[in-house]
MIDOSE-1310 file (N, C-alpha, C; in nm, 2 decimals, decimal comma, always signed):
residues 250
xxxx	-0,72/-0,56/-2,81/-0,69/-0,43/-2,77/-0,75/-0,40/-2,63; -0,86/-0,42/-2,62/-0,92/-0,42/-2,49/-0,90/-0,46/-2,36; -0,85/-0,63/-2,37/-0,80/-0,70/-2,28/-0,65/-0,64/-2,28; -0,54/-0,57/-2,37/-0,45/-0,54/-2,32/-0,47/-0,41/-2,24
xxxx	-0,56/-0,26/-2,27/-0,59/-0,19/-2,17/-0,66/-0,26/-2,09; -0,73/-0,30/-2,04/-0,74/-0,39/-1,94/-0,67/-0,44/-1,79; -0,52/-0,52/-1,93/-0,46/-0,60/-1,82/-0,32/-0,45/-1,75; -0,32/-0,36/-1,83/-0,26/-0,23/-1,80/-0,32/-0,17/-1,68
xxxx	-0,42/-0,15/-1,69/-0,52/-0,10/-1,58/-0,51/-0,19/-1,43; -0,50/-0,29/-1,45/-0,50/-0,37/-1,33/-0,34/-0,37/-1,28; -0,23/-0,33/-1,44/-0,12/-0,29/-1,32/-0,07/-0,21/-1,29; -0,15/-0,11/-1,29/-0,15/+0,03/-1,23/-0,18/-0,03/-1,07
xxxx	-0,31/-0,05/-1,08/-0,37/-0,06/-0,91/-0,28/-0,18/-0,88; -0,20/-0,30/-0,94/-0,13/-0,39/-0,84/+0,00/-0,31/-0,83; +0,05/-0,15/-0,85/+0,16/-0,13/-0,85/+0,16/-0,05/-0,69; +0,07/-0,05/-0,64/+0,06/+0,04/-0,51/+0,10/-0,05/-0,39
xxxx	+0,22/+0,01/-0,32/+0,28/-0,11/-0,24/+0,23/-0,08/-0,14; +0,24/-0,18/-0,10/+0,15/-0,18/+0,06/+0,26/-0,23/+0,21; +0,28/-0,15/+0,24/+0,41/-0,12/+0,33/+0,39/-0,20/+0,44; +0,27/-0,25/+0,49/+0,25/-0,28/+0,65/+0,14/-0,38/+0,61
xxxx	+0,20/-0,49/+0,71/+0,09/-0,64/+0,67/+0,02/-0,68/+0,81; -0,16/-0,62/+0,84/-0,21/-0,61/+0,91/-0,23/-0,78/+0,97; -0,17/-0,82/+1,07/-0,15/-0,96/+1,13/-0,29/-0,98/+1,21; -0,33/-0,90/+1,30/-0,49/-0,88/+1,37/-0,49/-0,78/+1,40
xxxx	-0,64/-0,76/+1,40/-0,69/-0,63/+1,38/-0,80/-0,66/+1,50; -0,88/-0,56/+1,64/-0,97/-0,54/+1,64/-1,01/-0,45/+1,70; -1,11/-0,39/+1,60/-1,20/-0,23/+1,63/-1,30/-0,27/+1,70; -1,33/-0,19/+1,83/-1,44/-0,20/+1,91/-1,52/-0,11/+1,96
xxxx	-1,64/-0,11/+1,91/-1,74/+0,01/+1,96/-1,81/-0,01/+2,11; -1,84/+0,01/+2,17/-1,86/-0,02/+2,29/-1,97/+0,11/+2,35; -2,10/+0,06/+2,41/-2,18/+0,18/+2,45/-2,26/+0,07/+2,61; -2,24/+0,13/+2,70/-2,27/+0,05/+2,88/-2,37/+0,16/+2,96
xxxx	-2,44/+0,14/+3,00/-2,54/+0,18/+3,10/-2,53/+0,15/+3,23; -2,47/+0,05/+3,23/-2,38/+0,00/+3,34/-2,51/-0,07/+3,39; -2,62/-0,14/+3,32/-2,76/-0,23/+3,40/-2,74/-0,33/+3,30; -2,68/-0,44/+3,31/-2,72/-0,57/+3,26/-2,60/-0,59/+3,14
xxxx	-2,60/-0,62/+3,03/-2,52/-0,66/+2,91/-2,48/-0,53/+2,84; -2,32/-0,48/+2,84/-2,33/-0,36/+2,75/-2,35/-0,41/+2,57; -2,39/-0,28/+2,52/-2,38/-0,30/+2,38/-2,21/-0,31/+2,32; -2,17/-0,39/+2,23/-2,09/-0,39/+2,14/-2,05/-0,45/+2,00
xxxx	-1,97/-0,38/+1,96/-1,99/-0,46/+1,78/-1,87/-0,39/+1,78; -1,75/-0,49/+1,68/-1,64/-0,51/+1,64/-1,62/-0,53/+1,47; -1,47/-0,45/+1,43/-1,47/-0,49/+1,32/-1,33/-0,59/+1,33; -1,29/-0,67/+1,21/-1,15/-0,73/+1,28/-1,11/-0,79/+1,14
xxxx	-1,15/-0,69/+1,02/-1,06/-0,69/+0,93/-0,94/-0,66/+0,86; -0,82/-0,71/+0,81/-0,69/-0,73/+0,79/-0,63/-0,67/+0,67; -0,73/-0,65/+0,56/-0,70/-0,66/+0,42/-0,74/-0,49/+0,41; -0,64/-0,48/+0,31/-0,63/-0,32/+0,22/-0,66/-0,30/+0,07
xxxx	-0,79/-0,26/+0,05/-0,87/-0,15/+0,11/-0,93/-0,18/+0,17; -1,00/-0,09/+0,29/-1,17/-0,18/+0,33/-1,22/-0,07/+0,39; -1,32/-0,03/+0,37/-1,42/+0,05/+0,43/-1,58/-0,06/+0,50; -1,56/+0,02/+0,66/-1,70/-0,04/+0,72/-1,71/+0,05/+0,85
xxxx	-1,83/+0,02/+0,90/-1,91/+0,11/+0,98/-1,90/-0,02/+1,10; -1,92/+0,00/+1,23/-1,94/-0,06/+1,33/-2,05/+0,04/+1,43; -2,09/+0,00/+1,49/-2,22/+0,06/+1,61/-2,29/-0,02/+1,69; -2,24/+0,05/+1,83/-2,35/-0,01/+1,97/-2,39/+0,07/+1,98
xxxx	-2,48/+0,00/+2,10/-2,60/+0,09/+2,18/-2,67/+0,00/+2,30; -2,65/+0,06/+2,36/-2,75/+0,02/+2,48/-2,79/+0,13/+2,58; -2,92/+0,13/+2,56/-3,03/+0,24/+2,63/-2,96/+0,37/+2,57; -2,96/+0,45/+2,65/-2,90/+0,63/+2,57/-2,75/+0,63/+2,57
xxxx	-2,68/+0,54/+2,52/-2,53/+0,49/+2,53/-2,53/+0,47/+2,40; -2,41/+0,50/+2,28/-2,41/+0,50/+2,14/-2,29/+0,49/+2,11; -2,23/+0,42/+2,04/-2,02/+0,47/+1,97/-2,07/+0,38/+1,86; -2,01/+0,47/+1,74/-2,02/+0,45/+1,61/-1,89/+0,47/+1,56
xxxx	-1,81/+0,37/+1,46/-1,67/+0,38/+1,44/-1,67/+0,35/+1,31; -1,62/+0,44/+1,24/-1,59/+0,44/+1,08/-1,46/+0,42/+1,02; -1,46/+0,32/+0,96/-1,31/+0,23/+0,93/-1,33/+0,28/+0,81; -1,16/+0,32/+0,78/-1,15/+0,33/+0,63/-0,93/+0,31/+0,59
xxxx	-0,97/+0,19/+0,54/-0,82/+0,16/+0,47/-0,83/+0,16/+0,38; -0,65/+0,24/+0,30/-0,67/+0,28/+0,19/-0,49/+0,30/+0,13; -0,48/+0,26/+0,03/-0,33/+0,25/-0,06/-0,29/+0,34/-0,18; -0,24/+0,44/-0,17/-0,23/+0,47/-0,30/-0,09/+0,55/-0,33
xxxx	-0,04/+0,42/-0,43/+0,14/+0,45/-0,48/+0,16/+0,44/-0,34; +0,26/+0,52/-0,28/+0,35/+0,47/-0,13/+0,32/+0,49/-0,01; +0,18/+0,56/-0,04/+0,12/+0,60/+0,11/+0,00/+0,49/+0,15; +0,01/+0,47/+0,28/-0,10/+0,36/+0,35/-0,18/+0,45/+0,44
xxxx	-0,28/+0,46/+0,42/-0,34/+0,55/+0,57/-0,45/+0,44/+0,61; -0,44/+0,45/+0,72/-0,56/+0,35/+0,84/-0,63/+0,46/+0,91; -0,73/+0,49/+0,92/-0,86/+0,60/+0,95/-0,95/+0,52/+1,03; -1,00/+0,56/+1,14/-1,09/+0,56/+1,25/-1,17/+0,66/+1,26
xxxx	-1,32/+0,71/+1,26/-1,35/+0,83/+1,30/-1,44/+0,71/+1,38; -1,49/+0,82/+1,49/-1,54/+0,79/+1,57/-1,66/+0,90/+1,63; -1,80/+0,84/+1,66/-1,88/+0,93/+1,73/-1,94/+0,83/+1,85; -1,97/+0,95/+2,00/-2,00/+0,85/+2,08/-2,10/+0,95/+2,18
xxxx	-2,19/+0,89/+2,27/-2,28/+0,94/+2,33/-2,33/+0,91/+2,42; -2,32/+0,93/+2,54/-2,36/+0,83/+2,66/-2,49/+0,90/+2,75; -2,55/+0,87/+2,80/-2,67/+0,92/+2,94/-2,61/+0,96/+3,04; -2,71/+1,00/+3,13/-2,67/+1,06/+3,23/-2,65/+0,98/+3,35
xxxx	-2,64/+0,90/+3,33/-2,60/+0,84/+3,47/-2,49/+0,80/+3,52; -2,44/+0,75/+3,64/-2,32/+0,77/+3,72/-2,28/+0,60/+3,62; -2,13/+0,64/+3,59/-2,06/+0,55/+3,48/-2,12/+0,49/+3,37; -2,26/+0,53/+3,34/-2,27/+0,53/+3,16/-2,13/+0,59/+3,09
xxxx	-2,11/+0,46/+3,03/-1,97/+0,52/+2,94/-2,00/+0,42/+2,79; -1,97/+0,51/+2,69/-1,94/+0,54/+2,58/-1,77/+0,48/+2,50; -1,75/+0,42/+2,42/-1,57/+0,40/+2,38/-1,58/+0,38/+2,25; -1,42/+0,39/+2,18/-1,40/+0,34/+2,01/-1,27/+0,33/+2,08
xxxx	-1,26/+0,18/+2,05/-1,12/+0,15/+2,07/-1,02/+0,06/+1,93; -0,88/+0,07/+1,94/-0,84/+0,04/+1,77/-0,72/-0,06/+1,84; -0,70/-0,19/+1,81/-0,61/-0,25/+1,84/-0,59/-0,35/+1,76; -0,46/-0,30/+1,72/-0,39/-0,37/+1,54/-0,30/-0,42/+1,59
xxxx	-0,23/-0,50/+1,51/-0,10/-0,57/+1,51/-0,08/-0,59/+1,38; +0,04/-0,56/+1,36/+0,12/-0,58/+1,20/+0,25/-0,55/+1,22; +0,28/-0,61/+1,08/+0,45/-0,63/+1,03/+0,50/-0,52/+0,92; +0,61/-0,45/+0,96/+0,64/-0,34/+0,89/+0,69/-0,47/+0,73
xxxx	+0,65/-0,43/+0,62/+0,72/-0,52/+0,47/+0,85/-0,41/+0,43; +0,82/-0,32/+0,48/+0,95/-0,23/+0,39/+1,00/-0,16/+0,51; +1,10/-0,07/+0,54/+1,11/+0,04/+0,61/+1,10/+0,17/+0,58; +0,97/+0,21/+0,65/+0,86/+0,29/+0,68/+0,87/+0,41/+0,70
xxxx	+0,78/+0,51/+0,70/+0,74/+0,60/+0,77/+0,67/+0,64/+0,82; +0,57/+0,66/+0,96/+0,46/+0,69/+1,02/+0,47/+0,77/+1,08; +0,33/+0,81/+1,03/+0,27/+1,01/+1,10/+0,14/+0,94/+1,17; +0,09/+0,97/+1,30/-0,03/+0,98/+1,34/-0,07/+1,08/+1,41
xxxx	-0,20/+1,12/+1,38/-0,30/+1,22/+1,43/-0,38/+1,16/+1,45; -0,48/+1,29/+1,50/-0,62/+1,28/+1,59/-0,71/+1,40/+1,67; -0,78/+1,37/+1,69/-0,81/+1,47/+1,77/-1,00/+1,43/+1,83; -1,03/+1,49/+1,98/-1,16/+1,41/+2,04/-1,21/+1,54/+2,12
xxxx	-1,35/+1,57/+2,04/-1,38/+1,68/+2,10/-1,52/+1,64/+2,14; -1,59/+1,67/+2,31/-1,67/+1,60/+2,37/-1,74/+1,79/+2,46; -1,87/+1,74/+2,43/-2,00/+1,86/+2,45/-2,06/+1,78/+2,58; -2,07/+1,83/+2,65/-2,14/+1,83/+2,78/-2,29/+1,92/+2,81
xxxx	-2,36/+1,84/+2,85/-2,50/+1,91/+2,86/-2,56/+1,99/+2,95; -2,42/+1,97/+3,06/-2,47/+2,04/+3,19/-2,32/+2,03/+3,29; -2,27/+1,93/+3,29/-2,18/+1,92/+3,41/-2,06/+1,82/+3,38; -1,88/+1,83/+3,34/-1,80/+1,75/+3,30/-1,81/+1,66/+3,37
xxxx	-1,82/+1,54/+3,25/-1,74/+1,39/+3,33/-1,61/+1,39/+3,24; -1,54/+1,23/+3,26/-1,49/+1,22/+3,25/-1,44/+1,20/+3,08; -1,34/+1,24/+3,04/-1,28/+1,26/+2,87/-1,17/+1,16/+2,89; -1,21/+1,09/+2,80/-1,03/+0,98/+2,80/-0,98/+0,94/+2,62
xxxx	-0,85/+1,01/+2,66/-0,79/+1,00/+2,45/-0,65/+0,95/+2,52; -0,63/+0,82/+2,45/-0,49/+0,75/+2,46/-0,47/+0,72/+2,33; -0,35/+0,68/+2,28/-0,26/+0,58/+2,17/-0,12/+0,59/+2,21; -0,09/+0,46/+2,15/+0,02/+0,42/+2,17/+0,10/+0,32/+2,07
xxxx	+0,20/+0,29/+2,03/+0,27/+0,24/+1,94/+0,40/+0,19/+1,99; +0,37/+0,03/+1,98/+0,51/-0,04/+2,04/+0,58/-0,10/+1,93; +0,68/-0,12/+1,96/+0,78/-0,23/+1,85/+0,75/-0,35/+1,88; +0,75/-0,42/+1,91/+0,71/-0,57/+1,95/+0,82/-0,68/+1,97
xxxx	+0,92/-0,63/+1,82/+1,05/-0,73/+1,83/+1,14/-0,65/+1,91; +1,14/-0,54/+1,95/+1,26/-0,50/+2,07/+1,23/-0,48/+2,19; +1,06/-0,46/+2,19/+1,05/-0,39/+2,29/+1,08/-0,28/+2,34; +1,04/-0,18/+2,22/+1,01/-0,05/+2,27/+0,91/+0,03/+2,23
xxxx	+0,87/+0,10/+2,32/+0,77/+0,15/+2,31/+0,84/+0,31/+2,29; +0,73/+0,33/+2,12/+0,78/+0,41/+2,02/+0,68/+0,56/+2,11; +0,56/+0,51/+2,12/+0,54/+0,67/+2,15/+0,41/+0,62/+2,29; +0,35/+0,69/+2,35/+0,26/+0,66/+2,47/+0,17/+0,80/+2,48
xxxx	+0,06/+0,86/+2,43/+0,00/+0,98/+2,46/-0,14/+0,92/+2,54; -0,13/+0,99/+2,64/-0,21/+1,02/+2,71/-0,28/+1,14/+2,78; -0,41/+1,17/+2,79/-0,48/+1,30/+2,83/-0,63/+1,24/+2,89; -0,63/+1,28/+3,01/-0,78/+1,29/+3,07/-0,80/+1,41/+3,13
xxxx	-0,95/+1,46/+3,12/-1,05/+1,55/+3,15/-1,15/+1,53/+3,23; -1,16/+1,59/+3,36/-1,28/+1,56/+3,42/-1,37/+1,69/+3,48; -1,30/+1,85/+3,46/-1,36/+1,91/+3,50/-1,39/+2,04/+3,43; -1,35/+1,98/+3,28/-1,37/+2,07/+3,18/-1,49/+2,08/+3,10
xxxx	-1,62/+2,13/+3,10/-1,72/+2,14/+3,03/-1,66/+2,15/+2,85; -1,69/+2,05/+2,76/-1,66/+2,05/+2,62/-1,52/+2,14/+2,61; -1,51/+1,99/+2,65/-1,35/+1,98/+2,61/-1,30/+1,92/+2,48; -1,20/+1,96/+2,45/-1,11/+1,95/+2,27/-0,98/+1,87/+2,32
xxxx	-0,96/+1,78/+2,34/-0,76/+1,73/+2,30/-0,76/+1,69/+2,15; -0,60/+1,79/+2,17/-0,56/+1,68/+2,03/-0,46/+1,56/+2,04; -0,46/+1,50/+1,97/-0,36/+1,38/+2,00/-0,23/+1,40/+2,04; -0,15/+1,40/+2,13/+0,04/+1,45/+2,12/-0,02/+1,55/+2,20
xxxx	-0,07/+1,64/+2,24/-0,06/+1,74/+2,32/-0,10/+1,71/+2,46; -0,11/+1,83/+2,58/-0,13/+1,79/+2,70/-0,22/+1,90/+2,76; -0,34/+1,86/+2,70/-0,45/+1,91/+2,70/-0,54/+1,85/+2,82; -0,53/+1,77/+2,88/-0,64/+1,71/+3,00/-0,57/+1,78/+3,08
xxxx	-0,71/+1,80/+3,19/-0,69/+1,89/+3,34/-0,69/+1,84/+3,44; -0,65/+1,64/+3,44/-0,63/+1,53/+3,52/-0,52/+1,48/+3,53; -0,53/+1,46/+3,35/-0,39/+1,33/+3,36/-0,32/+1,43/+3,21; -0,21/+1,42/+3,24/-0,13/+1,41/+3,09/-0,01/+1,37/+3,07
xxxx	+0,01/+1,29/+2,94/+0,16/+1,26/+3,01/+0,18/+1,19/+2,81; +0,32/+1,22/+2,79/+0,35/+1,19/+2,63/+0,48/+1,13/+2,67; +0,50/+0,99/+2,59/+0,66/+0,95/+2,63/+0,67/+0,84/+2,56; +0,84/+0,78/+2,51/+0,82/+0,70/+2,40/+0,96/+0,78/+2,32
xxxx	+1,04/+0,68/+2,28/+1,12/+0,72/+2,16/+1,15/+0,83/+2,07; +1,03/+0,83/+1,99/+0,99/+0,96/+1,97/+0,86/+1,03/+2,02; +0,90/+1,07/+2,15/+0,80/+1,13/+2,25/+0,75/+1,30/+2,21; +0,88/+1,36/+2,06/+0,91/+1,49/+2,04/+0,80/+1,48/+1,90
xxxx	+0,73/+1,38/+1,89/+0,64/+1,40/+1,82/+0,57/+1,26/+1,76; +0,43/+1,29/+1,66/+0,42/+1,12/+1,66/+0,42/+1,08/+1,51; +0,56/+1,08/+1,49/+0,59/+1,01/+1,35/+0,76/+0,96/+1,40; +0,77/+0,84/+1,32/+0,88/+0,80/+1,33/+0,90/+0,67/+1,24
xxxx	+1,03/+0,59/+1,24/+1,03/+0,49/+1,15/+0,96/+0,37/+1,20; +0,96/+0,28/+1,08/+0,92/+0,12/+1,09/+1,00/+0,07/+1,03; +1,06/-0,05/+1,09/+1,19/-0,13/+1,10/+1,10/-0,25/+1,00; +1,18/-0,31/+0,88/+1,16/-0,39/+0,80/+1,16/-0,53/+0,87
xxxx	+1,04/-0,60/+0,93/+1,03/-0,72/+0,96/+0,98/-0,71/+1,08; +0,97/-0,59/+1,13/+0,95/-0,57/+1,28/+0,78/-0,60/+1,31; +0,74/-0,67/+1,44/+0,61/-0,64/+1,43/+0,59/-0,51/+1,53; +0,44/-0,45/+1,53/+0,42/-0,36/+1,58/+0,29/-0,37/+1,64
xxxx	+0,26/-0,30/+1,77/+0,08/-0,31/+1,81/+0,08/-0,19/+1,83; -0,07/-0,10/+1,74/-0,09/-0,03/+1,77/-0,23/+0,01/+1,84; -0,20/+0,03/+1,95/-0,35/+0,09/+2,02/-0,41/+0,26/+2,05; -0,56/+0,22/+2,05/-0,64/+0,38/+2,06/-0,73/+0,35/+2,12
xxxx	-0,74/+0,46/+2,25/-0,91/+0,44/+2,30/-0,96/+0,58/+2,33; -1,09/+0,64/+2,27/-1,13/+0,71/+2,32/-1,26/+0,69/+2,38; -1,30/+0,76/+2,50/-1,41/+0,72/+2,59/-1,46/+0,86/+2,65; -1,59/+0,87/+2,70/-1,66/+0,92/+2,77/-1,72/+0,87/+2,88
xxxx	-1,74/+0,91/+3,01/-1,74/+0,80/+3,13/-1,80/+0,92/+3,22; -1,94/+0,85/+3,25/-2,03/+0,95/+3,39/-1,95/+0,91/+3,53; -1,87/+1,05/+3,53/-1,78/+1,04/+3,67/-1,71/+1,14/+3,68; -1,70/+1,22/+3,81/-1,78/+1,10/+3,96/-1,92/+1,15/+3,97
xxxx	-1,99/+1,19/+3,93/-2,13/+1,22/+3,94/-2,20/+1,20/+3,82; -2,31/+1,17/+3,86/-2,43/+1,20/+3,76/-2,40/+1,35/+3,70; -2,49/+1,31/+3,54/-2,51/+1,39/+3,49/-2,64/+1,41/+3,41; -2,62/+1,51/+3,28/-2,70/+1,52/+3,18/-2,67/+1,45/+3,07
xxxx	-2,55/+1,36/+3,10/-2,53/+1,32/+2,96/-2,40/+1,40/+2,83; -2,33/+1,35/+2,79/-2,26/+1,44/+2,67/-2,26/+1,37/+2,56; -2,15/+1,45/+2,43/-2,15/+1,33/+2,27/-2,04/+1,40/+2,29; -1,96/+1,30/+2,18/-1,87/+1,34/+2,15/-1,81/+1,27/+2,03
xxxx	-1,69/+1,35/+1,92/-1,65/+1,31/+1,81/-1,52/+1,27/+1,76; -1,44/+1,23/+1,71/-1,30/+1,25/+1,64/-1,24/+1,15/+1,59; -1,12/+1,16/+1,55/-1,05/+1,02/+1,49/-0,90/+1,06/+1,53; -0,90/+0,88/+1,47/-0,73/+0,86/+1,50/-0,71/+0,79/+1,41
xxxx	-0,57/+0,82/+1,33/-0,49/+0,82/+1,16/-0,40/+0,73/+1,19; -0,35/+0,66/+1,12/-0,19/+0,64/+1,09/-0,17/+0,61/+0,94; -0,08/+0,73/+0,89/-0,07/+0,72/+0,77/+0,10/+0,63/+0,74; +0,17/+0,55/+0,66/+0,28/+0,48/+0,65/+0,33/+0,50/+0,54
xxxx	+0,40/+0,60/+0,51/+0,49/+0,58/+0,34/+0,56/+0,50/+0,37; +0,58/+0,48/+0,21/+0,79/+0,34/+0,23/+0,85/+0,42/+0,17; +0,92/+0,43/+0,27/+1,05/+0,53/+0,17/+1,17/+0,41/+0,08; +1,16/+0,32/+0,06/+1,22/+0,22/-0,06/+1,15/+0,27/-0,17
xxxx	+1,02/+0,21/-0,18/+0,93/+0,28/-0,28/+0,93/+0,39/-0,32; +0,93/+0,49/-0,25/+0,98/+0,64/-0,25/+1,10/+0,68/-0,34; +1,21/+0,59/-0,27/+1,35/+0,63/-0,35/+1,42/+0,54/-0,44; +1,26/+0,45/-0,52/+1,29/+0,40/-0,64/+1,34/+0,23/-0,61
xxxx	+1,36/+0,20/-0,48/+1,41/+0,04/-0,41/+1,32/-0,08/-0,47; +1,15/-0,03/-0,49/+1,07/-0,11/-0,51/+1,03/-0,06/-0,64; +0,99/-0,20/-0,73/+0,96/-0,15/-0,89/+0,85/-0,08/-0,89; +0,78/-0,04/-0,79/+0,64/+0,01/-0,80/+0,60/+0,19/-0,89
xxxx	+0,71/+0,24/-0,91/+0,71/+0,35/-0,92/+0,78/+0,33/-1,10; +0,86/+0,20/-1,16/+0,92/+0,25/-1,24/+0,77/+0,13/-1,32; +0,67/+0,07/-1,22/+0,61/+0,02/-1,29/+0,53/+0,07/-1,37; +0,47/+0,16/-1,26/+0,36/+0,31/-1,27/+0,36/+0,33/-1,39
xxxx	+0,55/+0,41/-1,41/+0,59/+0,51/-1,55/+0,57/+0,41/-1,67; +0,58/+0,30/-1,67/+0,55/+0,24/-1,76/+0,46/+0,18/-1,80; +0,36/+0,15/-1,75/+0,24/+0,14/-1,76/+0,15/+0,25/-1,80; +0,17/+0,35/-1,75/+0,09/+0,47/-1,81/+0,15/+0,49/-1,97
xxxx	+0,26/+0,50/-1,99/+0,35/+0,52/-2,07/+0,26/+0,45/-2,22; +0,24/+0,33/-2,15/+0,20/+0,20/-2,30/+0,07/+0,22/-2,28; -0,03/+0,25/-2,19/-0,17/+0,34/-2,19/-0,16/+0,44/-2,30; -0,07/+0,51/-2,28/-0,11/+0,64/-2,40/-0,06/+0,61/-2,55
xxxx	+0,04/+0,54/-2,55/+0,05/+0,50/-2,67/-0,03/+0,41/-2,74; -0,12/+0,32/-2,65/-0,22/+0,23/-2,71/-0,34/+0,31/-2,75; -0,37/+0,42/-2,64/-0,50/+0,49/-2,67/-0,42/+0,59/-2,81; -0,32/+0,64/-2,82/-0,29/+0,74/-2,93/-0,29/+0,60/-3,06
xxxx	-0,23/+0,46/-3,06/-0,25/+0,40/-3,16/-0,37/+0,39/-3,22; -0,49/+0,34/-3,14/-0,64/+0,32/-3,13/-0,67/+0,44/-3,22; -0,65/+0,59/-3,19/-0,73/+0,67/-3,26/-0,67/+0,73/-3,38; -0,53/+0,69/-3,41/-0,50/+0,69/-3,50/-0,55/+0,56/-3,66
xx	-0,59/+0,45/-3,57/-0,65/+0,35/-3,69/-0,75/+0,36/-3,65; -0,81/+0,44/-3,62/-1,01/+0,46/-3,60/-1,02/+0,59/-3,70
C-alpha cells in the first residue's frame, strides 16, 4: 500500500509540464571599483526547479542575485531578484545580468515583469534597466525595453514603461506590452541587465533593488492537448480512494 501511495505521489509532481527547455543559461553578478580585477560570480544552471544565491564584491561594490525556478501544473516562472550597491567613485558600477537561451516544447504563453528601484546618497548617477526577448529561429525580436536615469535622485522604473530621464525607448512585436506567444520548437534568448554606474561625477555612492520574471503557461496543457491535467485527475482520484480504502480496513 505504501509503495503504491508513494508511486502516486511521484505522479503528481512528474505531471507538471514544463513548457520551456533551458539550452544555456548565464546569471551574472558583477560589482567593479574600476582598480584592478572586478568582483564576479555566476550562476549557469539549466534544470527546473532550482533555487540559488550568487554574490560579488569588490571594495564598497556589491550585486547579489537570487535565482528561483519553479513548475507547477502549467505554469513555469523564472525569478531573478536582485540587490546591488556601489561607492562613490567616478564609474564604480554595480550589475545583475540574466542571459538564457531555450526552446519553447509546447506553444506558450509569456508575461514578464519587473521593476528596479535605486537610493542615492547625495547626487544621481547613472540607472540602467534593459530586457529583451528575441526569437532566434526567425529572427525577431519580440520585445526590446529600455530606460536610463542619470539625473534623478532615487529613482523607480518599472519594466515596459518609460520612466528614465535619458534614454527610453520600448519596441518589438509586441511592443504594446510584455507578454506574448512561444512558437513550439522555436529557440529563444532572453536577456536582463540592471546596473548602477558612478557617472559623470563622483559621488556618495547609492543601493539598489528589484527583479525580473518570466512566467510561461502552455496553453496545450491548459486546453487538455497534454495528458498532464487528465493525469493530475486521476491520480488524485486513486489517492483518495486508497486513503478511504486504508481507513476503512484499519
Amino acid at each position: 500500500m505504501n509503495r503504491i501511495v508513494m508511486g502516486l505521489s511521484y505522479l503528481l509532481l512528474a505531471a507538471n509540464v514544463y513548457a520551456i527547455n533551458i539550452t544555456s543559461n548565464n546569471v551574472v553578478a558583477i560589482a567593479n571599483d574600476r582598480i584592478g580585477v572586478a568582483g564576479t560570480d555566476t550562476f549557469s544552471g539549466t534544470t527546473v526547479p532550482s533555487i540559488s544565491s550568487i554574490e560579488a564584491v569588490d571594495s564598497g561594490n556589491g550585486s547579489r542575485v537570487d535565482i528561483d525556478y519553479s513548475v507547477s501544473a502549467n505554469l513555469s516562472t523564472f525569478s531573478h531578484s536582485f540587490s546591488l550597491r556601489r561607492g562613490g567613485g567616478l564609474q564604480e558600477t554595480s550589475q545583475a545580468i540574466v542571459n538564457m537561451y531555450f526552446t519553447a516544447d509546447l506553444n506558450d504563453t509569456f508575461f514578464i515583469d519587473g521593476f528596479f528601484g535605486v537610493t542615492h546618497m547625495d547626487s544621481p548617477g547613472e540607472v540602467y534597466y534593459r530586457s529583451t526577448l528575441e526569437d532566434l529561429t526567425t529572427g525577431t525580436l519580440l520585445f526590446d525595453s529600455l530606460q536610463v536615469s542619470r539625473n534623478t535622485v532615487d529613482e523607480f522604473l518599472d519594466l515596459g514603461a518609460l520612466g528614465g530621464d535619458s534614454t527610453n525607448s520600448f519596441s518589438g512585436s509586441v511592443s504594446s506590452s510584455l507578454s506574448g506567444d512561444l512558437i513550439n520548437g522555436h529557440q529563444y534568448r532572453w536577456f536582463s541587465n540592471a546596473s548602477i554606474y558612478g557617472f559623470p561625477d563622483a559621488d556618495q555612492g547609492a543601493v539598489g533593488s528589484g527583479q525580473v520574471t518570466m512566467r510561461v503557461i502552455s496553453e496545450e496543457a491548459a486546453h487538455g492537448v497534454s495528458d498532464g491535467g487528465s493525469t493530475i485527475t486521476l491520480a488524485y482520484l486513486a489517492l483518495l480512494f486508497l486513503f478511504a480504502f486504508r481507513r476503512k480496513i484499519l
